[in-house]
PyMOL Python script that loads the backbone (N, CA, C, O; Angstrom):
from pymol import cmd

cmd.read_pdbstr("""\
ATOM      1  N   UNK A   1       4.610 -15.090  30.341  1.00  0.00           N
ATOM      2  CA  UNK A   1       4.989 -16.102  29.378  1.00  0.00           C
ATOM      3  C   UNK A   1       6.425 -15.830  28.934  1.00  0.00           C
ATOM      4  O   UNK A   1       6.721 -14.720  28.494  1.00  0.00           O
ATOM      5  N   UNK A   2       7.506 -17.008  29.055  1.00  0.00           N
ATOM      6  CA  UNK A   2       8.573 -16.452  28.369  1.00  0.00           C
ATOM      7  C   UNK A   2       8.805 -16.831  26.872  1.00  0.00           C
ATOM      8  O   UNK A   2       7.827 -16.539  26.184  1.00  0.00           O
ATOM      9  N   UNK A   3       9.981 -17.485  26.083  1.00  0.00           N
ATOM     10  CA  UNK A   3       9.819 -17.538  25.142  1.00  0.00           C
ATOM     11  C   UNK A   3      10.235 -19.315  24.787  1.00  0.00           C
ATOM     12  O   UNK A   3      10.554 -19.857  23.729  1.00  0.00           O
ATOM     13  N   UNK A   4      10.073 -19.820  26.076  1.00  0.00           N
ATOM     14  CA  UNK A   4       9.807 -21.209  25.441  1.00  0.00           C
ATOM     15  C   UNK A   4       8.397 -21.504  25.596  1.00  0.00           C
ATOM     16  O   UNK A   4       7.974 -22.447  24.927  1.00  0.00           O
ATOM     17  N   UNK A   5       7.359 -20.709  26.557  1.00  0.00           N
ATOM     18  CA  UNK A   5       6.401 -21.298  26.272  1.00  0.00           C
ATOM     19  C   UNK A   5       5.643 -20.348  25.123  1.00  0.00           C
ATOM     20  O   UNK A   5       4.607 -20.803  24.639  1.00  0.00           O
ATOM     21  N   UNK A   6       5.974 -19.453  24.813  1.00  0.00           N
ATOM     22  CA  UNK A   6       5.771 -19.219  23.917  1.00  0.00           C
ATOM     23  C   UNK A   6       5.803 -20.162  22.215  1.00  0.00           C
ATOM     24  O   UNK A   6       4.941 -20.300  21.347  1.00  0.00           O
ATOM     25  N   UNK A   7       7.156 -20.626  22.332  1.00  0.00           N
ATOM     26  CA  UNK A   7       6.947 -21.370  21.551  1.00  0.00           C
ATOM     27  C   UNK A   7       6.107 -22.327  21.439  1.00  0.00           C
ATOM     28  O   UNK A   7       5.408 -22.540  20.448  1.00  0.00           O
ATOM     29  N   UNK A   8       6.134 -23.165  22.783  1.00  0.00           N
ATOM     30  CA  UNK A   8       5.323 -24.228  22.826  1.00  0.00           C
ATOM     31  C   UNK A   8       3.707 -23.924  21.951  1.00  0.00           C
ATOM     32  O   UNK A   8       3.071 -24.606  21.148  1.00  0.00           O
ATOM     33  N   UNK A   9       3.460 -22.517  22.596  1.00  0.00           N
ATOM     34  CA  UNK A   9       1.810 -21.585  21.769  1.00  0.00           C
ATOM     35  C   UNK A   9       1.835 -21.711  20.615  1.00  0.00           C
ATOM     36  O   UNK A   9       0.773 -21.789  19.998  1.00  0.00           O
ATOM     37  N   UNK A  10       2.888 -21.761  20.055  1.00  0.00           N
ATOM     38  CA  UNK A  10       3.063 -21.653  18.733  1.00  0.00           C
ATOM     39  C   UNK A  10       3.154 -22.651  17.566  1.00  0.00           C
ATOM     40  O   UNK A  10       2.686 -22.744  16.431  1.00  0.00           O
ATOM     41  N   UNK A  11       3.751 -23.163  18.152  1.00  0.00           N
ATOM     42  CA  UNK A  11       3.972 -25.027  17.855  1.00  0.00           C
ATOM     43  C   UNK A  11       3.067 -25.525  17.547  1.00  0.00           C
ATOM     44  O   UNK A  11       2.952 -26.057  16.443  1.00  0.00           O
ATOM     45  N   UNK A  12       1.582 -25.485  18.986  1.00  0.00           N
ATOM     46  CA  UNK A  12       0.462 -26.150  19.013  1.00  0.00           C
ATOM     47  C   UNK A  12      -0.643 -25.812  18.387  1.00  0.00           C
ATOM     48  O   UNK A  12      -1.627 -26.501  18.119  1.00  0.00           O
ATOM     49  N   UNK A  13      -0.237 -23.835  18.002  1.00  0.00           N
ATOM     50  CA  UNK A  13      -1.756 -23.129  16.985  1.00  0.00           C
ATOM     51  C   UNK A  13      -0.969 -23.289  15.533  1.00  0.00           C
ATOM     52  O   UNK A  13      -1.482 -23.261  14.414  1.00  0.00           O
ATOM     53  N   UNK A  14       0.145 -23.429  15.809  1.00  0.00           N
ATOM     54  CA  UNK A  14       0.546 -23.738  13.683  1.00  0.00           C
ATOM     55  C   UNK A  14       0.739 -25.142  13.414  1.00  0.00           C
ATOM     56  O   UNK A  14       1.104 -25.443  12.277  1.00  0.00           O
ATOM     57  N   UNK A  15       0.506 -26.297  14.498  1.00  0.00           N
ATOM     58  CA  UNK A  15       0.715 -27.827  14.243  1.00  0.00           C
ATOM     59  C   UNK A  15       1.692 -27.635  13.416  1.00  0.00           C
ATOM     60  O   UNK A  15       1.536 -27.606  12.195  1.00  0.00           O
ATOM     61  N   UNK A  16       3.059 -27.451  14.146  1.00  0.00           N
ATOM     62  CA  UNK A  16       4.234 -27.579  13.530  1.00  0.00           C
ATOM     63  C   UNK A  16       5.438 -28.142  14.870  1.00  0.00           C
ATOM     64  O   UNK A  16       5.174 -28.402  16.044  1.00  0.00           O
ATOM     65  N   UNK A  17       6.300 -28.175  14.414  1.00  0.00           N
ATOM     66  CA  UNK A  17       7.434 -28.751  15.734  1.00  0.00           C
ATOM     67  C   UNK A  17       7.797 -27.796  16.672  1.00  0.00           C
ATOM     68  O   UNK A  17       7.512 -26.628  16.405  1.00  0.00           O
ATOM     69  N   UNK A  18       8.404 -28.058  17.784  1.00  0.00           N
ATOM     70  CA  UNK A  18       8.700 -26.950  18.767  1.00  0.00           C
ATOM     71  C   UNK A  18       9.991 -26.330  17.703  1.00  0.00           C
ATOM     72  O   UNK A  18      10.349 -25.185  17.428  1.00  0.00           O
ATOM     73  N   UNK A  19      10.408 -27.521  17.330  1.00  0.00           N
ATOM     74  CA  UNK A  19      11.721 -26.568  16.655  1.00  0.00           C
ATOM     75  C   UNK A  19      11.633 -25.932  15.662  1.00  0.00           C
ATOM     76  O   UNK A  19      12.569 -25.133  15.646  1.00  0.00           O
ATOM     77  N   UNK A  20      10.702 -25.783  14.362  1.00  0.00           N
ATOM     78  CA  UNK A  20      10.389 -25.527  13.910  1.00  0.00           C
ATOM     79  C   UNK A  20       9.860 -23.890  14.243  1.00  0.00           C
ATOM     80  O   UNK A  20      10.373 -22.975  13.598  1.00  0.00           O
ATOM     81  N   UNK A  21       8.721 -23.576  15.372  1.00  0.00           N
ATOM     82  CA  UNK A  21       8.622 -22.725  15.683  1.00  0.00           C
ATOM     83  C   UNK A  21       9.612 -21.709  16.529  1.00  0.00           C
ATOM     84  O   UNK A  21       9.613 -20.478  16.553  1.00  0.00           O
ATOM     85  N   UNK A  22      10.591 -22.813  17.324  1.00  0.00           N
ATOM     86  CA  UNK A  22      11.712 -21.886  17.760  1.00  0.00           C
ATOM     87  C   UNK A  22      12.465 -20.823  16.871  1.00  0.00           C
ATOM     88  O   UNK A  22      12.912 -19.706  17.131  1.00  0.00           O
ATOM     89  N   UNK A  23      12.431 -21.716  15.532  1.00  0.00           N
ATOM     90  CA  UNK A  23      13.262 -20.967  14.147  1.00  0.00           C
ATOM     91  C   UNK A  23      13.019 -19.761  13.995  1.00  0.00           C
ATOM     92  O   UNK A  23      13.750 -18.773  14.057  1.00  0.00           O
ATOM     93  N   UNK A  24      11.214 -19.967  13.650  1.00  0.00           N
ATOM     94  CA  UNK A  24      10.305 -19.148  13.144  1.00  0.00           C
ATOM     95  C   UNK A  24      10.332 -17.427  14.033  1.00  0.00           C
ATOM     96  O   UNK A  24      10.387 -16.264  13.632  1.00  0.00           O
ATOM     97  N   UNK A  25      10.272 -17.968  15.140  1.00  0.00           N
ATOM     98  CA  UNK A  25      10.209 -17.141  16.469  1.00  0.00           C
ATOM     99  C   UNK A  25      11.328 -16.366  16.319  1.00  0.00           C
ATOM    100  O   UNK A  25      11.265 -15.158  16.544  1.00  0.00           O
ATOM    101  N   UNK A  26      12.586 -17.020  15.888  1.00  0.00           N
ATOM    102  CA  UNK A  26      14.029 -16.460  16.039  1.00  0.00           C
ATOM    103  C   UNK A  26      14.619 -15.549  14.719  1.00  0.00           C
ATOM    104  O   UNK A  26      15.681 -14.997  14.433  1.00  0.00           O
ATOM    105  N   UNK A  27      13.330 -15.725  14.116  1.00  0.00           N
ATOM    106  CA  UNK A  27      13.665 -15.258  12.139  1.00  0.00           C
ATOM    107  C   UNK A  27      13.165 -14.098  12.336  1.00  0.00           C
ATOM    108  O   UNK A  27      13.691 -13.037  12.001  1.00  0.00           O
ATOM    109  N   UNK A  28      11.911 -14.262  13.000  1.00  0.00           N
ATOM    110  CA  UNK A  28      10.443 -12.890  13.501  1.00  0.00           C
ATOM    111  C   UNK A  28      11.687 -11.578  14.438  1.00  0.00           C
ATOM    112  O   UNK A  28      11.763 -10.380  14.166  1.00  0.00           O
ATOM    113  N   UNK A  29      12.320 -12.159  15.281  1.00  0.00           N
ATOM    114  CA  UNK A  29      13.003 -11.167  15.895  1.00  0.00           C
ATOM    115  C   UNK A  29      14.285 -10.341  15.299  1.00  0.00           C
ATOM    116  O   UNK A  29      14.716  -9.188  15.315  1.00  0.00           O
ATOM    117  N   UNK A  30      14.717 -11.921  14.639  1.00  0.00           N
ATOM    118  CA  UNK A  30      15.522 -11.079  13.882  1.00  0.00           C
ATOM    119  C   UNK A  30      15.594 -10.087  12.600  1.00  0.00           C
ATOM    120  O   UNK A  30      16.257  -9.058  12.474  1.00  0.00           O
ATOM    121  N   UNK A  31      14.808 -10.641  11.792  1.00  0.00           N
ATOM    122  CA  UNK A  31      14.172  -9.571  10.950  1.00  0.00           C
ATOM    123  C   UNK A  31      13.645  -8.086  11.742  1.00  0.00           C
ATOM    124  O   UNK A  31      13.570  -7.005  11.158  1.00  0.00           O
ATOM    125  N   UNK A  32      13.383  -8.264  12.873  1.00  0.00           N
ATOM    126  CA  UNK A  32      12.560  -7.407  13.212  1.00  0.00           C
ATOM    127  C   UNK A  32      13.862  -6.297  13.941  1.00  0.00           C
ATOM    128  O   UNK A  32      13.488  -5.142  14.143  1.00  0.00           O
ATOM    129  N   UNK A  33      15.096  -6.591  14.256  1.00  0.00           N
ATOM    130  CA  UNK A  33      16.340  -6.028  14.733  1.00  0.00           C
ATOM    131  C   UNK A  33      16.586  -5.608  13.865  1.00  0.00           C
ATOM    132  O   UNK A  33      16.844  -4.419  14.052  1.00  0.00           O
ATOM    133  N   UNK A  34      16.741  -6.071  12.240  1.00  0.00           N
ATOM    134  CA  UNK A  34      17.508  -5.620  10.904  1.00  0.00           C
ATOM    135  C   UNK A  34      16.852  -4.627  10.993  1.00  0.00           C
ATOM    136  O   UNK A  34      17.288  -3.537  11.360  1.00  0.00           O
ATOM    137  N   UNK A  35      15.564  -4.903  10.625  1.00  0.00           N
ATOM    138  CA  UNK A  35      14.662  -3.130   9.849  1.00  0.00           C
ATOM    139  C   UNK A  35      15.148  -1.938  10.876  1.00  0.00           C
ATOM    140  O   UNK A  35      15.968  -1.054  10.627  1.00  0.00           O
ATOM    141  N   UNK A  36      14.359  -2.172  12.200  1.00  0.00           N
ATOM    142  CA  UNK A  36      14.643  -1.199  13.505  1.00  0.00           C
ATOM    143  C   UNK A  36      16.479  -0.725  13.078  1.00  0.00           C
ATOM    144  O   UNK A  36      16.772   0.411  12.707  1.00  0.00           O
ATOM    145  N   UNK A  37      17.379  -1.712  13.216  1.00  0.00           N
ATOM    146  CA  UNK A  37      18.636  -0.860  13.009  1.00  0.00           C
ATOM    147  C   UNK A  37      18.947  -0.310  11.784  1.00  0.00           C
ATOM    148  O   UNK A  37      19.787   0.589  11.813  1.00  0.00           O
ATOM    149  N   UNK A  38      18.397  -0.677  10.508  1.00  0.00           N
ATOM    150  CA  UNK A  38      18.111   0.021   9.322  1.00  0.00           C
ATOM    151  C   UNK A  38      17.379   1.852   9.315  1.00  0.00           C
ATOM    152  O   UNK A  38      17.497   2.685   8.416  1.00  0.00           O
ATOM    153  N   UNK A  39      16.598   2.003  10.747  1.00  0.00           N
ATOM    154  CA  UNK A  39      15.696   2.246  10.866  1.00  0.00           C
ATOM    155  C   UNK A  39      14.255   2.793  10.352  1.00  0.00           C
ATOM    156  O   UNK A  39      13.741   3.910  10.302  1.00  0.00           O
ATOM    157  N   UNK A  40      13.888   1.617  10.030  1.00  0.00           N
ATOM    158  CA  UNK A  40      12.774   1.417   9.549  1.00  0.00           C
ATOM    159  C   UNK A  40      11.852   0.864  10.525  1.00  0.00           C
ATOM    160  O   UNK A  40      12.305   0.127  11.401  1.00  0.00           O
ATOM    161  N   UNK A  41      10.502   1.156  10.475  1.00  0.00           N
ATOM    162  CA  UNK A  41       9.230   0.572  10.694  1.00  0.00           C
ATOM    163  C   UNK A  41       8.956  -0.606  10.288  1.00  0.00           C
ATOM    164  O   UNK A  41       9.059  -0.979   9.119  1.00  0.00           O
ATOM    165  N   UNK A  42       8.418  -1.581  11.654  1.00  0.00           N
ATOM    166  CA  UNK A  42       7.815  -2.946  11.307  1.00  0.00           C
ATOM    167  C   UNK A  42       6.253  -2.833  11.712  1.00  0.00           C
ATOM    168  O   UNK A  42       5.932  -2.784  12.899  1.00  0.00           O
ATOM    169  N   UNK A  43       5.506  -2.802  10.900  1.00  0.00           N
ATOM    170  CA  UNK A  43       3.863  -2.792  10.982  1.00  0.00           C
ATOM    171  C   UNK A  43       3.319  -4.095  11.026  1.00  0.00           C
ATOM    172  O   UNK A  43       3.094  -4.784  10.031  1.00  0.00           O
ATOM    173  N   UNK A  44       3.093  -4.448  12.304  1.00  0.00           N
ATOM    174  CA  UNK A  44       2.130  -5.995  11.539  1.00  0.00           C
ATOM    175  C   UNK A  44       0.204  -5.886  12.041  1.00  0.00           C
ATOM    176  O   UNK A  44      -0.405  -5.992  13.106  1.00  0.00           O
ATOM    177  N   UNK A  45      -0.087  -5.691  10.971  1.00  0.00           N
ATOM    178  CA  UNK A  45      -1.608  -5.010  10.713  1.00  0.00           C
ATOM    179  C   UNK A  45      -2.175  -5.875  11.826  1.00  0.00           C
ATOM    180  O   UNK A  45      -2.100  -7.103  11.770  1.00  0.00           O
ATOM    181  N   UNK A  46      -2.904  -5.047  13.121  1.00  0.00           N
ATOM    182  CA  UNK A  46      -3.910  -6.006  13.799  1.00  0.00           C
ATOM    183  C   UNK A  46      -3.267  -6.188  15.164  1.00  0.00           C
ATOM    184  O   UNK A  46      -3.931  -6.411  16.177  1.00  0.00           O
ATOM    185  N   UNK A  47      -1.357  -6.035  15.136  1.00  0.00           N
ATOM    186  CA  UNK A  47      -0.841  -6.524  15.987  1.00  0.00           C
ATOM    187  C   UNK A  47      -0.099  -4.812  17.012  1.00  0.00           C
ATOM    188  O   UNK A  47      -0.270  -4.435  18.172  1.00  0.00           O
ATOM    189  N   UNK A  48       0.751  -4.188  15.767  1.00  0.00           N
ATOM    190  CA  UNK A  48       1.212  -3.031  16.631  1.00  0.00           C
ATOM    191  C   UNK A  48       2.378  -2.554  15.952  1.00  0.00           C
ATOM    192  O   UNK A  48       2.440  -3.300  14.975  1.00  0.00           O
ATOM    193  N   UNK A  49       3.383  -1.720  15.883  1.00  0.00           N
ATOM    194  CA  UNK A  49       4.109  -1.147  14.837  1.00  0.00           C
ATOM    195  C   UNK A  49       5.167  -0.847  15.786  1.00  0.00           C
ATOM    196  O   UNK A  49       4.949  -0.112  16.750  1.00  0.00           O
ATOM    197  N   UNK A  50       6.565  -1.496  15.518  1.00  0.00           N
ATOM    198  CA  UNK A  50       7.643  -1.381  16.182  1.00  0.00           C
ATOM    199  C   UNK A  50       8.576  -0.204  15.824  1.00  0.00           C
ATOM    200  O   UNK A  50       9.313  -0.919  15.145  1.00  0.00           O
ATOM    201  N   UNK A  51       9.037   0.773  15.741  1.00  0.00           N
ATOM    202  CA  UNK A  51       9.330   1.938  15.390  1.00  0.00           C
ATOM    203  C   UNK A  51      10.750   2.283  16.398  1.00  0.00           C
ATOM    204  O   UNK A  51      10.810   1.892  17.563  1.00  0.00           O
ATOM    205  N   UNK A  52      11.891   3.103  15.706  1.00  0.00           N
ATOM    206  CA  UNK A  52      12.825   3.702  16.243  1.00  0.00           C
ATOM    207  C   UNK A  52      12.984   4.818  16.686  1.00  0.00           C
ATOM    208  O   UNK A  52      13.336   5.634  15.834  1.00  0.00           O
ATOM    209  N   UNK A  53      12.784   5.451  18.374  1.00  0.00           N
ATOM    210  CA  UNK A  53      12.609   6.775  18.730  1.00  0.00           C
ATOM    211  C   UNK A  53      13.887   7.479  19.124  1.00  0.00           C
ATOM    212  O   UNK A  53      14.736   6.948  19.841  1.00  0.00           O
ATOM    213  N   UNK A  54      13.970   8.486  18.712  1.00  0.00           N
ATOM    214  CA  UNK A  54      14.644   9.377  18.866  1.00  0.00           C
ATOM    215  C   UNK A  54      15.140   9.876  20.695  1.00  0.00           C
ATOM    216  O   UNK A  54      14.069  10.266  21.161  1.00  0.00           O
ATOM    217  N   UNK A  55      15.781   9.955  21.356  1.00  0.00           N
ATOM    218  CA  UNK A  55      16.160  10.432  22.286  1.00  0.00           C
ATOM    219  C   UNK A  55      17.122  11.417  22.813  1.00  0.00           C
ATOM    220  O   UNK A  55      18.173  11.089  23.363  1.00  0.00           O
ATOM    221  N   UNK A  56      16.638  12.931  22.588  1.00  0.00           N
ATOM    222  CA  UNK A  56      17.593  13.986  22.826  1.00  0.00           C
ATOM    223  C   UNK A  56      18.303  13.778  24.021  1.00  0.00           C
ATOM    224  O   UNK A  56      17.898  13.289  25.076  1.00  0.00           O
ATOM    225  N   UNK A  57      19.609  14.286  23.672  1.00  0.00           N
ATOM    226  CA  UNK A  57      20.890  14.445  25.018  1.00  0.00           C
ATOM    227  C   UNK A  57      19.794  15.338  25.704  1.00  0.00           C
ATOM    228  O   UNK A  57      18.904  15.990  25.160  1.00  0.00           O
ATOM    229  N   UNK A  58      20.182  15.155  27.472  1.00  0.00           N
ATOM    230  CA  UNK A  58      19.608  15.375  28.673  1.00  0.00           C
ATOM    231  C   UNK A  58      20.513  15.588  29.470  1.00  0.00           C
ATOM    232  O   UNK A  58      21.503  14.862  29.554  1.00  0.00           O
ATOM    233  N   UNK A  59      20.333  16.510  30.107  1.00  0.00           N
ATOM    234  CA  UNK A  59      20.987  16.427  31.782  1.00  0.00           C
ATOM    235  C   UNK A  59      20.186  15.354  32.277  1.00  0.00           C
ATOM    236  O   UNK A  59      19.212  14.857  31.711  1.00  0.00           O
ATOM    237  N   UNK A  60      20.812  14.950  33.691  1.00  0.00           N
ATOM    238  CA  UNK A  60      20.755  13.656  34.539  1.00  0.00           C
ATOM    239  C   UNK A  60      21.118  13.941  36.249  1.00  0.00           C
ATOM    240  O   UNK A  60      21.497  15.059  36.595  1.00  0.00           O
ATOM    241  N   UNK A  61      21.022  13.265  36.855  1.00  0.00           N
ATOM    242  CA  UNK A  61      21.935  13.714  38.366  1.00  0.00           C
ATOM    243  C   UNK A  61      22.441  12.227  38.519  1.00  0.00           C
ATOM    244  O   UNK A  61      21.651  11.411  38.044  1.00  0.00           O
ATOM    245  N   UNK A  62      23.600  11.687  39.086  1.00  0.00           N
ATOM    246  CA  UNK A  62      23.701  10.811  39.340  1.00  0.00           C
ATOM    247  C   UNK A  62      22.937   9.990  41.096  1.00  0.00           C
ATOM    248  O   UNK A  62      23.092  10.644  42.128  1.00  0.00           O
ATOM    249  N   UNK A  63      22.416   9.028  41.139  1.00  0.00           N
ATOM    250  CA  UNK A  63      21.800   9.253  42.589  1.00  0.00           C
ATOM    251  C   UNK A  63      22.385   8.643  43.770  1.00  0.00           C
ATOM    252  O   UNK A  63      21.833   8.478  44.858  1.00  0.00           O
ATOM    253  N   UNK A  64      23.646   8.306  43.407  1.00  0.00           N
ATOM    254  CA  UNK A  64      24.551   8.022  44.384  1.00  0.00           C
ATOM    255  C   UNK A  64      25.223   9.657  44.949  1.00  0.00           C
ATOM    256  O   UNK A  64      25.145  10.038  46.117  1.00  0.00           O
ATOM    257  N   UNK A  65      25.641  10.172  44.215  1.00  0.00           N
ATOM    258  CA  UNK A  65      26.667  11.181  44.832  1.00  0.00           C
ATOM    259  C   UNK A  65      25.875  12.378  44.174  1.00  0.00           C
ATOM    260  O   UNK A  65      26.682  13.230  43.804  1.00  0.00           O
ATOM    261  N   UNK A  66      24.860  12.653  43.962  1.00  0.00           N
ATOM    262  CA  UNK A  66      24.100  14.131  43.325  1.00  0.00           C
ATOM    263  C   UNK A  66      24.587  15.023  42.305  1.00  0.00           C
ATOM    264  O   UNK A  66      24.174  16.164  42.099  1.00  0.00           O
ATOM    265  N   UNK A  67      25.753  14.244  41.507  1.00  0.00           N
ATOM    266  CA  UNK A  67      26.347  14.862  40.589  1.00  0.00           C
ATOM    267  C   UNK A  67      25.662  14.763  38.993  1.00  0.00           C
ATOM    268  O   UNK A  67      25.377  13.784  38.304  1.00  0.00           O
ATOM    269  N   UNK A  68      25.509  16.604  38.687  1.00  0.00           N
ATOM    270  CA  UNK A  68      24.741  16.221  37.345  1.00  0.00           C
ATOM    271  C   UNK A  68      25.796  15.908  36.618  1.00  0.00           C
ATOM    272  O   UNK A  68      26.853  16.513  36.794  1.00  0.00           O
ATOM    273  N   UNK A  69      25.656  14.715  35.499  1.00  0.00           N
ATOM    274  CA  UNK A  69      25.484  14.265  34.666  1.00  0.00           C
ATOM    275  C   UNK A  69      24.802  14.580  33.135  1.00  0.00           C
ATOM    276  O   UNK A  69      23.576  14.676  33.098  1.00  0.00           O
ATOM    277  N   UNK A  70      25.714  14.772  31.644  1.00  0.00           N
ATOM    278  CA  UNK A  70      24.910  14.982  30.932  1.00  0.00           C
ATOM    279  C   UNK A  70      24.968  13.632  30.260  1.00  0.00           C
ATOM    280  O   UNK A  70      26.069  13.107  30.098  1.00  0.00           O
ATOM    281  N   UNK A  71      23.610  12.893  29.762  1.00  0.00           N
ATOM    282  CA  UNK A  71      23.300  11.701  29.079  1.00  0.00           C
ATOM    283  C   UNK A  71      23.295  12.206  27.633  1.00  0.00           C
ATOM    284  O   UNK A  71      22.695  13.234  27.319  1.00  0.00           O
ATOM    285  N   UNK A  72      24.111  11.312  26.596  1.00  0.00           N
ATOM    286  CA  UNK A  72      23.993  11.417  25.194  1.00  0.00           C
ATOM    287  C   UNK A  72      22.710  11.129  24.510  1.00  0.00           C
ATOM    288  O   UNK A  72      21.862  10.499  25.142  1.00  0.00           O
ATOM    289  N   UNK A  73      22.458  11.517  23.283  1.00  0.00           N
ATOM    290  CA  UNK A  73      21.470  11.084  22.604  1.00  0.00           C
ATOM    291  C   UNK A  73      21.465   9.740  21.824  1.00  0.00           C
ATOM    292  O   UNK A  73      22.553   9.363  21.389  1.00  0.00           O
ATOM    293  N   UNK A  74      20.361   8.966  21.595  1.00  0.00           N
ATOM    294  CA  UNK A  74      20.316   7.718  21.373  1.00  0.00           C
ATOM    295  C   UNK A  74      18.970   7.702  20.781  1.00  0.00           C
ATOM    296  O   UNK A  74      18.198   8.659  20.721  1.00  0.00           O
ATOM    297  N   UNK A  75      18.732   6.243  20.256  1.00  0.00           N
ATOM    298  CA  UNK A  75      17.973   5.637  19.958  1.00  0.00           C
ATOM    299  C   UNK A  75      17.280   4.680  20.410  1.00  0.00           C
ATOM    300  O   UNK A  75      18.063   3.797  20.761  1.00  0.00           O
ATOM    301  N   UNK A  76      15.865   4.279  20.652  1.00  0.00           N
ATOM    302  CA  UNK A  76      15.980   3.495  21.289  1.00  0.00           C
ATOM    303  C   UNK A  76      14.565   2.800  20.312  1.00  0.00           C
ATOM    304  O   UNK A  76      13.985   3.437  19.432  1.00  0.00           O
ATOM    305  N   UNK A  77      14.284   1.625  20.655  1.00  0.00           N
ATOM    306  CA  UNK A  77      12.779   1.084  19.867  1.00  0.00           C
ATOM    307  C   UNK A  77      12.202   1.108  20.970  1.00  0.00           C
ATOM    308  O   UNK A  77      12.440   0.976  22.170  1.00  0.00           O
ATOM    309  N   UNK A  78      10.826   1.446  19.803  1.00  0.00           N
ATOM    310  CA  UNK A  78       9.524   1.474  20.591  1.00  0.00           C
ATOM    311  C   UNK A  78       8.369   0.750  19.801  1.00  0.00           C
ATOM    312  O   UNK A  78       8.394   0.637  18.575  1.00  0.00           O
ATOM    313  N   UNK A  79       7.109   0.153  20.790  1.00  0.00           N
ATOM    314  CA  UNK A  79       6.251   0.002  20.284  1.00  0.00           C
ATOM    315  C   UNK A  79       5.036   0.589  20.354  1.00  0.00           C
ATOM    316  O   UNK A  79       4.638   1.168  21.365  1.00  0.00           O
ATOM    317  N   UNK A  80       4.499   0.496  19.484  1.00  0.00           N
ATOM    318  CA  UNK A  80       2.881   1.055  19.433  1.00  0.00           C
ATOM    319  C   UNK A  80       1.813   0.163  18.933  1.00  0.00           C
ATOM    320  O   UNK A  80       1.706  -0.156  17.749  1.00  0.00           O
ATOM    321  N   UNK A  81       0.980  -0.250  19.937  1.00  0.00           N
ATOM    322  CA  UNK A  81      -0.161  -1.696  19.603  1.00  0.00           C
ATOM    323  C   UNK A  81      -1.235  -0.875  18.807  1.00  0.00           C
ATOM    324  O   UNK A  81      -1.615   0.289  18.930  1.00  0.00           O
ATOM    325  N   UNK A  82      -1.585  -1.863  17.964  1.00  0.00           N
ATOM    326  CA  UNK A  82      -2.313  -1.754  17.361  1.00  0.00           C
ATOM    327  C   UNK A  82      -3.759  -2.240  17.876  1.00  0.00           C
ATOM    328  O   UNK A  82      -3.968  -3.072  18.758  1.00  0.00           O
ATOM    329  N   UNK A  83      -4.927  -1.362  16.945  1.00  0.00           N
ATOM    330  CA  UNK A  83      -6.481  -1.427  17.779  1.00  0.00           C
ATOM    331  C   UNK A  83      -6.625  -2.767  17.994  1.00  0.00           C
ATOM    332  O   UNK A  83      -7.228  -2.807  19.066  1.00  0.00           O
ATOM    333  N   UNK A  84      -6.393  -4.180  17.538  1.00  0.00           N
ATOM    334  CA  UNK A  84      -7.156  -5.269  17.812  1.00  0.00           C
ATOM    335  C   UNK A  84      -6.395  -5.835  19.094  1.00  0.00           C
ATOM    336  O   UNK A  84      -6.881  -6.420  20.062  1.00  0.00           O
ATOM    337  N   UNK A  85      -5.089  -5.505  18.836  1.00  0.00           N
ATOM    338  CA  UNK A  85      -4.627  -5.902  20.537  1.00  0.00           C
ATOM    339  C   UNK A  85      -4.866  -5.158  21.662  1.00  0.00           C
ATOM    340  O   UNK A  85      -4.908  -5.767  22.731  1.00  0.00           O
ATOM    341  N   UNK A  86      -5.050  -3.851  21.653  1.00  0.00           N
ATOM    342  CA  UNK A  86      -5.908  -2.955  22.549  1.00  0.00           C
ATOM    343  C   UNK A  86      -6.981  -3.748  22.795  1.00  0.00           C
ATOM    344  O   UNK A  86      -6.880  -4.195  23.938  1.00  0.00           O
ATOM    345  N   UNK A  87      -8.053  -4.163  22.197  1.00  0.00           N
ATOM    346  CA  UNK A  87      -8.998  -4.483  22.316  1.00  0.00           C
ATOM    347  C   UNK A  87      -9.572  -5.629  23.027  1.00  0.00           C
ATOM    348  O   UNK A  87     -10.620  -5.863  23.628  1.00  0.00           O
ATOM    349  N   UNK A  88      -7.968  -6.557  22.594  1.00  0.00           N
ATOM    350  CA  UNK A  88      -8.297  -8.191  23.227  1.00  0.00           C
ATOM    351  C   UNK A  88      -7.840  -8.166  24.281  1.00  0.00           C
ATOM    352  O   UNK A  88      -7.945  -9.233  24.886  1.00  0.00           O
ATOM    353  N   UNK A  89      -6.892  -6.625  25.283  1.00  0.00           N
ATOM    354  CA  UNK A  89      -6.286  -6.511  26.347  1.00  0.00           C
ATOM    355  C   UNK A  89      -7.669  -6.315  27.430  1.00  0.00           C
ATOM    356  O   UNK A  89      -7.999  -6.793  28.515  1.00  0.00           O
ATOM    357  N   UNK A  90      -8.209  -5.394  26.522  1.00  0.00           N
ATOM    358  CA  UNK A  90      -9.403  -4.516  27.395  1.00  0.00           C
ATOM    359  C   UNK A  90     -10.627  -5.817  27.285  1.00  0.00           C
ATOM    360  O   UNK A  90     -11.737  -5.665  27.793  1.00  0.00           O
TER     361      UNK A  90
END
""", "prot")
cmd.dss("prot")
cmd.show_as("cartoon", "prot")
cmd.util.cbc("prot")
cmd.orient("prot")
C-alpha cells in the first residue's frame, strides 16, 4: 500500500475527503518527525512506539575496493509494534 491509497483507507473509514485525510496523514508524520528529532517517544497505545536509537561509531570495509572504513555514530528511528498489531499480523 502506498500513501495515496492509503489515504484513500482513510478517507473511506473516517467519511471524510481524500483531502482532508491527505492533511491528516501529513500532520500524523509530521508531528511524528518533531518529537523523534526532539528525541522523544511517540506511543500510540494498540499500534507501536516510534523511538530514537542510538548507533555507535563502527568499523566498516568498503565493498568495492576492501578498504576499512570507520562509520560515525548516529541516530536513527525505530519502531516497536505494539501487541494488537502483532496480533492482527499473526
Amino acid at each position: 500500500m502506498n500513501k495515496s491509497e492509503l489515504i484513500e483507507k482513510m478517507a473511506e473509514s473516517g467519511q471524510i475527503s481524500k483531502a482532508a485525510a491527505g492533511r491528516a496523514l501529513d500532520g500524523l508524520v509530521d508531528a511524528i518527525k518533531v518529537a523523534l528529532s526532539a528525541g522523544e517517544a511517540v506511543s500510540l497505545t494498540g499500534f507501536g512506539t516510534f523511538s530514537v536509537r542510538k548507533r555507535e561509531a563502527r568499523s566498516g570495509r568498503n565493498p568495492q575496493t576492501g578498504k576499512t572504513i570507520e562509520i560515525a555514530a548516529s541516530n536513527t528511528p525505530g519502531f516497536k509494534p505494539g501487541k494488537a498489531l502483532k496480533d492482527a499480523v499473526n
